[in-house]
MARTOR-888400 format. One record per atom (N, C-alpha, C): x, y, z; residue in three letters. Coordinates in steps of 0.2 Angstrom, whole numbers, plus 5000, padded with zeros to 4 digits. Example, Ala and Ser with C-alpha at 12.3 -4.5 7.8 and 13.67 -1.06 7.14 Angstrom:
506649725039ALA
506249785039ALA
506649845039ALA
506449895035SER
506849955036SER
506450005039SER
This chain:
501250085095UNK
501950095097UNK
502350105092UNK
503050155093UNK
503450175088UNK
504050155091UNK
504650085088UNK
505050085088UNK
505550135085UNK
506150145086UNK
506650205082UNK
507150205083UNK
507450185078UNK
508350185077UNK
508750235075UNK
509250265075UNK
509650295069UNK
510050255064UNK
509950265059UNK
510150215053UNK
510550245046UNK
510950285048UNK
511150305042UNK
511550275038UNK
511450315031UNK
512050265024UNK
511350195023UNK
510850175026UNK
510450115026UNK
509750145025UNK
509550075021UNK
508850075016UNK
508450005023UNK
507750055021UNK
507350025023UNK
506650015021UNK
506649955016UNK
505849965013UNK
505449885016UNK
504549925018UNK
504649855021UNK
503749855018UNK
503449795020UNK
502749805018UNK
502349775023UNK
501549795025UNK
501549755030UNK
501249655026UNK
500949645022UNK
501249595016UNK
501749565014UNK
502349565015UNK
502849565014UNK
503349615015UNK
503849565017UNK
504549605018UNK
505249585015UNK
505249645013UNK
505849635006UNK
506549635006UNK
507049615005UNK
507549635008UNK
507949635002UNK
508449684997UNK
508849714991UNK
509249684993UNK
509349614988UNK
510149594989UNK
510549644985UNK
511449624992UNK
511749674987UNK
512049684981UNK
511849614978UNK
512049614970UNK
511449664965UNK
511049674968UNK
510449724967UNK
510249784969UNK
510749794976UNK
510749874978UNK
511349884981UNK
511549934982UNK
512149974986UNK
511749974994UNK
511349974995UNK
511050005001UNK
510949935008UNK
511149945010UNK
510949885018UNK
510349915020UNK
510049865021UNK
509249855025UNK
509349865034UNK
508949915033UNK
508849905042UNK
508149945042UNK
507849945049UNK
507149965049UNK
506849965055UNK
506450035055UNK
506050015063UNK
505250045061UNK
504949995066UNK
504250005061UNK
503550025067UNK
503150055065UNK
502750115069UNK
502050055068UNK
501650005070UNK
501149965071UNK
500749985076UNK
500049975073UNK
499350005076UNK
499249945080UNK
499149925087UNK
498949885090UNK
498349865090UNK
498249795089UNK
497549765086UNK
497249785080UNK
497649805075UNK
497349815068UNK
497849765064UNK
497549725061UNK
497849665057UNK
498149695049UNK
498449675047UNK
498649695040UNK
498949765039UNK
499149795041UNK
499449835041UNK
499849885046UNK
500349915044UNK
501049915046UNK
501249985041UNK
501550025046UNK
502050075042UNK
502650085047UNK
503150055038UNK
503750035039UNK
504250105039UNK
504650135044UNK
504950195043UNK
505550185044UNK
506150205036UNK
506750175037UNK
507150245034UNK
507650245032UNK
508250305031UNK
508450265022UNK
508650295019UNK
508750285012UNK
509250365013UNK
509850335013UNK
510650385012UNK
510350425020UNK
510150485019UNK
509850525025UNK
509150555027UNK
508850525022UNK
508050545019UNK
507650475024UNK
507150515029UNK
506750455032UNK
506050435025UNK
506050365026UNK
505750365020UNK
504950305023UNK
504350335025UNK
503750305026UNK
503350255022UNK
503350195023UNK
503050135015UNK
502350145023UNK
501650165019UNK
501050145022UNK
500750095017UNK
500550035023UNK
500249975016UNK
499649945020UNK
498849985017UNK
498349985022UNK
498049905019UNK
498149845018UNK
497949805014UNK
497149755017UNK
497049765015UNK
496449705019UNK
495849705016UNK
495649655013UNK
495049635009UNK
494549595014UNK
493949575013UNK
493649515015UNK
492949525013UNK
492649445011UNK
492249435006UNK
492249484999UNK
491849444996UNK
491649464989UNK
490749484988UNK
490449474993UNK
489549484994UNK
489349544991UNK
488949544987UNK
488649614986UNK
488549664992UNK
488349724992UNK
488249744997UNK
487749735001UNK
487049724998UNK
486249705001UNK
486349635006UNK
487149595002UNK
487049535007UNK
487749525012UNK
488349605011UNK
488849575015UNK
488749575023UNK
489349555028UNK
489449565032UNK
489649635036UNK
489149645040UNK
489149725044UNK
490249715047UNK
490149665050UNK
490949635053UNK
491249685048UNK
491349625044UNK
491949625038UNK
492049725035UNK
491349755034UNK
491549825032UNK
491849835037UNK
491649825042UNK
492049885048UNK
492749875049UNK
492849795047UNK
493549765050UNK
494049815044UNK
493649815038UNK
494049855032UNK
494249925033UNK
493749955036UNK
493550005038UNK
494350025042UNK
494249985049UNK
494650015054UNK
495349995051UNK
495449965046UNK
496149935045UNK
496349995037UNK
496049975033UNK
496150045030UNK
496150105029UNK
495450135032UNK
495650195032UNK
495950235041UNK
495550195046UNK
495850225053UNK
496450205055UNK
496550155052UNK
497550145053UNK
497650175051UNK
497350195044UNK
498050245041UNK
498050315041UNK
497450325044UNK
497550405048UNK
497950395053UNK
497750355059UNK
497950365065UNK
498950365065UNK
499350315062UNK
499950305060UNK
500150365054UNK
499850395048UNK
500350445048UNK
500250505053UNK
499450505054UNK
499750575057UNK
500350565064UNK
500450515068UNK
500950495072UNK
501750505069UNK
501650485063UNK
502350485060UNK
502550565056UNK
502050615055UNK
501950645050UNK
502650705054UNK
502750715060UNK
503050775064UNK
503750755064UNK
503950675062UNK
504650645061UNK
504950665053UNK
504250655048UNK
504450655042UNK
504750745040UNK
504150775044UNK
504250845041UNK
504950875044UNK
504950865049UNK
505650885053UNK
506250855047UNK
506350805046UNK
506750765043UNK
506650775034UNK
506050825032UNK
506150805024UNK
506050765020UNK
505850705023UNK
505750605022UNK
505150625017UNK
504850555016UNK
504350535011UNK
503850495014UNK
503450505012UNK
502950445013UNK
502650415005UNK
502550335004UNK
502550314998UNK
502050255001UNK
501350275001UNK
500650245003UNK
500750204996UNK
500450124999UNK
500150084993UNK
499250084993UNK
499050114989UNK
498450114985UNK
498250054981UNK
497650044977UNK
497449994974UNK
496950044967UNK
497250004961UNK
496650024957UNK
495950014959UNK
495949974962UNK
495149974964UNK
494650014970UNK
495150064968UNK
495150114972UNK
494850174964UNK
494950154960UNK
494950204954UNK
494350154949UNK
494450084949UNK
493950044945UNK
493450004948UNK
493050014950UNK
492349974955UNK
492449914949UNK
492249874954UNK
492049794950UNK
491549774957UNK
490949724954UNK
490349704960UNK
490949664965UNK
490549664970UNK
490949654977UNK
491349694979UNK
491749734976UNK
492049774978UNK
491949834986UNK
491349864985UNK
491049904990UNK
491349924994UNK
491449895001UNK
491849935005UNK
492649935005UNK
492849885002UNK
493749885001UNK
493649944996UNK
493249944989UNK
493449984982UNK
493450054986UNK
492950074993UNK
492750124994UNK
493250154998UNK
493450105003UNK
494250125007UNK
494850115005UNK
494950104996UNK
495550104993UNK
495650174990UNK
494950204987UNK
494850254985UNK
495250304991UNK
494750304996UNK
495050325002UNK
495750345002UNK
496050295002UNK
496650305003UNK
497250344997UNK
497050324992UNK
497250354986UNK
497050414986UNK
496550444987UNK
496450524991UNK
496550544993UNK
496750514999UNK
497050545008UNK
497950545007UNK
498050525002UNK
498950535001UNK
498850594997UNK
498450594989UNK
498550664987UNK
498250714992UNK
497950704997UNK
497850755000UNK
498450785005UNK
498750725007UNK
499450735012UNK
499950785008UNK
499950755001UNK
500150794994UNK
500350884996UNK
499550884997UNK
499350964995UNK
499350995002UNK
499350955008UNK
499550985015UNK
500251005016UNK
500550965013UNK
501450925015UNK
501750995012UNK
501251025006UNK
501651085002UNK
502151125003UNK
502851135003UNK
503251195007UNK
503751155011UNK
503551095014UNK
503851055017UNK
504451045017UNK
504651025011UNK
505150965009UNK
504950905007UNK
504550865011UNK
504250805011UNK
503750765003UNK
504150715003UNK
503750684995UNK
503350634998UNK
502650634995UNK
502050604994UNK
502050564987UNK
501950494987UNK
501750474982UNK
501550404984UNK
500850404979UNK
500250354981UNK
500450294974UNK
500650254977UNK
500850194972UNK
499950144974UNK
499850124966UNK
499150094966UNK
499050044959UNK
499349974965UNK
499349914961UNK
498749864957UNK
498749854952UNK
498249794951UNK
498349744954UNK
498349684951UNK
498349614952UNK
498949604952UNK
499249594959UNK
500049574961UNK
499849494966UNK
500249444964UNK
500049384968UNK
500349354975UNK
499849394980UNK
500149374987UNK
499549364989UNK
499649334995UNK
499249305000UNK
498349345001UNK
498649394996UNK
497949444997UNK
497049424998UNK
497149364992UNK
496449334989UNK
496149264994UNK
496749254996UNK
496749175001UNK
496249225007UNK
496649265009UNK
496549325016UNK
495449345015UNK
495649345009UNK
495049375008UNK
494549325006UNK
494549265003UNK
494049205000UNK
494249145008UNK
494949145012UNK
495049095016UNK
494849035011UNK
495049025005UNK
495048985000UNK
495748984995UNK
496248924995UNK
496648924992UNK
496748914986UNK
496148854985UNK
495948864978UNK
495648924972UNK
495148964977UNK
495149024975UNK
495749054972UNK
496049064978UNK
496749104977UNK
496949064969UNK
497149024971UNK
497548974963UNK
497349014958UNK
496749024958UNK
496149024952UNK
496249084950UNK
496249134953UNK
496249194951UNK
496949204947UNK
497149194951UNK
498149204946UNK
498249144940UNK
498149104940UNK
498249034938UNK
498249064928UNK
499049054926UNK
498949074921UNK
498949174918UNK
498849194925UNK
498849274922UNK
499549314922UNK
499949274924UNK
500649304925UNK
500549374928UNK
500149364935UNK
500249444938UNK
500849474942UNK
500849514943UNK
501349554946UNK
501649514952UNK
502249534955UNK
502549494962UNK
502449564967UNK
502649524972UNK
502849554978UNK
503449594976UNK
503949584975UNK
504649604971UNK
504449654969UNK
503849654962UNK
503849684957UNK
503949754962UNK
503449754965UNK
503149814968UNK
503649864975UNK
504049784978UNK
504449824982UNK
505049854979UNK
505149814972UNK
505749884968UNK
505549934966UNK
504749944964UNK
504450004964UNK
504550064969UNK
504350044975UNK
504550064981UNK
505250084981UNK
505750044981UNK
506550074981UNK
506650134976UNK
506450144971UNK
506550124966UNK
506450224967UNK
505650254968UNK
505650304969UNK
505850304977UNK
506050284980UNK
506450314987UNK
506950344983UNK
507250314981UNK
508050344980UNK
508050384974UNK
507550414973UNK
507450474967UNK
507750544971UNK
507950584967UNK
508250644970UNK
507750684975UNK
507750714979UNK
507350744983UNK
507050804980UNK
507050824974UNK
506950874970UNK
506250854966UNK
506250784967UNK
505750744963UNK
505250704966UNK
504750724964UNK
503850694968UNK
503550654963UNK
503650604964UNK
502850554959UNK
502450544964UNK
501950594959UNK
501150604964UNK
500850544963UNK
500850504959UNK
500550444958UNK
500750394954UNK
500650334953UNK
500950284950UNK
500450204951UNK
500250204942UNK
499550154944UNK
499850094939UNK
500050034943UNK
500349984940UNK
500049934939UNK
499949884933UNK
499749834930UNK
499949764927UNK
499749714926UNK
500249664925UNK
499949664916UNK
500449674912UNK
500249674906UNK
499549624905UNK
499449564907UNK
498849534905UNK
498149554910UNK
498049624913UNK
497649664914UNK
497449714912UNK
496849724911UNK
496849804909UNK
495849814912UNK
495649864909UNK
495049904913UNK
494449854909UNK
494149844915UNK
493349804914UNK
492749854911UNK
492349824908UNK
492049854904UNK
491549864909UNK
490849904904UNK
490449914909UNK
489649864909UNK
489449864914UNK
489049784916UNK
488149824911UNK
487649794907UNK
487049804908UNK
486649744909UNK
486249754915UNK
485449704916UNK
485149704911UNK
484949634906UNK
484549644901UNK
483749614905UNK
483449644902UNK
482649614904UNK
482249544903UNK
């Protein structure tokens, strides 16, 4: 279903992980917001708001579960990945796609490096983040002539609820951040503000962000 307002003069960035809201000692802009939800798809939400007169689309296909190789995961858990990362996020832009072109707006999809760096367990998330990181430059190369700006933001290790969601382990979660000073929720939503309100003459095709105490895993060998 598609709620919709008219919102002008107002900013709207939302995530379906979080929802942000720019105080005004941090931004000129008022939050307001109506948002386009796949029924029965968890974790995922595309938030579509107005920034000055520019409709502007946050897609956030987020969903992990398990870590199993792939000879031992669950058949469930791929498909649930599946349908929330990549068939959301078909079925919701192309729904929104006829709003943004009309109107000139943006779409600004959150990707994952590990969509670009496999690590074991990764398998079907690494393979439907990849997905997704494509299917924006691909939006890219459609959108061409348009007006409309495409840019695939593709975070590392930012610490939200993401790991708990995915291990249903707290401790887990702990563990993994504990000490690495990764990125925030924040970090990422002023990323998002951040190119919304770039001139309309300007497109970041991509943008892959990291908490300094990360960087690329080497490569693994089996010794005999």
């Amino acid at each position: 279903h598609v709620q919709a307002f008219e919102a002008p003069q107002s900013c709207a960035i939302s995530w379906c992980t979080l929802t942000t809201e720019v105080s005004p000692s941090r931004s000129s802009f008022r939050l307001r917001m109506f948002n386009a939800a796949c029924t029965g798809v968890p974790h995922l939400s595309a938030d579509v708001g107005v920034v000055g007169e520019q409709p502007v689309d946050d897609l956030d296909a987020g969903l992990a579960q398990g870590l199993s190789p792939a000879h031992e995961a669950s058949l469930d858990d791929w498909q649930t990945m599946i349908d929330t990362n990549v068939t959301a996020m078909v079925v919701l832009t192309r729904k929104l796609l006829p709003v943004l072109i009309e109107r000139k707006g943006a779409i600004i999809a959150i990707g994952s490096v590990a969509g670009s760096y496999i690590y074991p367990g990764g398998n079907v998330y690494a393979g439907s983040k990849a997905f997704a990181n494509h299917f924006t430059l691909a939006l890219r190369a459609d959108l061409h002539g348009t007006g409309v700006r495409v840019t695939s933001i593709e975070p590392g290790m930012v610490e939200t609820e993401f790991t708990l969601v995915r291990t249903g382990s707290q401790e887990a979660s702990d563990d993994l951040y504990r000490g690495a000073n990764p990125m925030t929720g924040q970090d990422i939503a002023d990323t998002i503000l951040w190119i919304a309100q770039l001139p309309p003459h300007l497109n970041i095709n991509r943008l892959e962000l990291m908490p300094v105490s990360q960087s690329f895993a080497g490569f693994q060998v089996a010794r005999g």
